[in-house]
C-alpha positions, 0 to 999 in steps of 0.5 A, spaced: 887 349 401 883 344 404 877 345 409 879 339 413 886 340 414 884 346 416 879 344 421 884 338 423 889 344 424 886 348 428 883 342 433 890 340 434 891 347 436 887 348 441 888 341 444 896 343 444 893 349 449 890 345 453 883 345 450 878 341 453 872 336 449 876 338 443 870 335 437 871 335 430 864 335 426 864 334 418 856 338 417 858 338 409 851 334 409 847 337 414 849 344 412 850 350 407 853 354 413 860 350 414 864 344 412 866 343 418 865 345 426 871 345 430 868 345 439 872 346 445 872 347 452 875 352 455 877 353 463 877 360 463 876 367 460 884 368 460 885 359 457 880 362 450 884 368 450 890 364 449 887 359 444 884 364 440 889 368 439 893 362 437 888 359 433 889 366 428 896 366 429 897 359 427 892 359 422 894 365 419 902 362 419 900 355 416 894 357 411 894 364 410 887 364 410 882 370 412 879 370 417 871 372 416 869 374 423 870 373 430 863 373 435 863 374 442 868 375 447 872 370 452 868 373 458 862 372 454 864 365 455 862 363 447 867 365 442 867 364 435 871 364 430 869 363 422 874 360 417 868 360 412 868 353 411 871 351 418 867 354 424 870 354 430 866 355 437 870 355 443 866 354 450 866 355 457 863 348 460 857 351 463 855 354 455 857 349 451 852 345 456 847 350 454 848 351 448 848 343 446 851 344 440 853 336 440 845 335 440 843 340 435 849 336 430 848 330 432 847 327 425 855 330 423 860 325 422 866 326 428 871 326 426 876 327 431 874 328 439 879 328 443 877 329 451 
């Protein structure tokens, strides 16, 4: 499996469920933790829910990778989800502002960002 088309697979997904500021970042130099980051908007607890849920669901379809762990809750307002190479955080605006996660990576290569 490749990590990338892993990671571009899952961007697409959130961007067909009405993801936000969908942001693809290449860490593989910045980084032992991941490959890549996957980060998205979210407008509601119900809209992560939905993407999560089809994130795993078309993951586990496409790929048959193994999920190593979800964090949070969409009612937390930050889930994320870990592929091990592929890092996906899902926000609700106000945390992804917060967190800044784009300003902690800065020096990571977009690769995809769809707004």
């Amino acid at each position: 499996m490749d990590s990338l088309e892993l990671a571009r697979h899952i961007a697409d997904t959130i961007a067909d469920q009405k993801g936000e500021k969908v942001l693809l970042l290449d860490i593989r130099e910045l980084s032992i933790l991941a490959d890549y980051f996957v980060i998205a908007s979210t407008t509601s607890d119900r809209q992560a829910k939905a993407i999560l849920d089809d994130v795993r669901t078309k993951v586990k379809q496409a790929f048959d990778v193994r999920l190593l762990h979800i964090e949070g809750e969409p009612t937390t307002g930050w889930v994320l989800i870990d592929y091990g190479d592929v890092v996906v955080h899902l926000f609700s605006q106000e945390m992804r502002e917060y967190y800044n996660l784009e300003g902690l990576w800065q020096e990571g290569r977009v690769i995809v960002r769809m707004l």
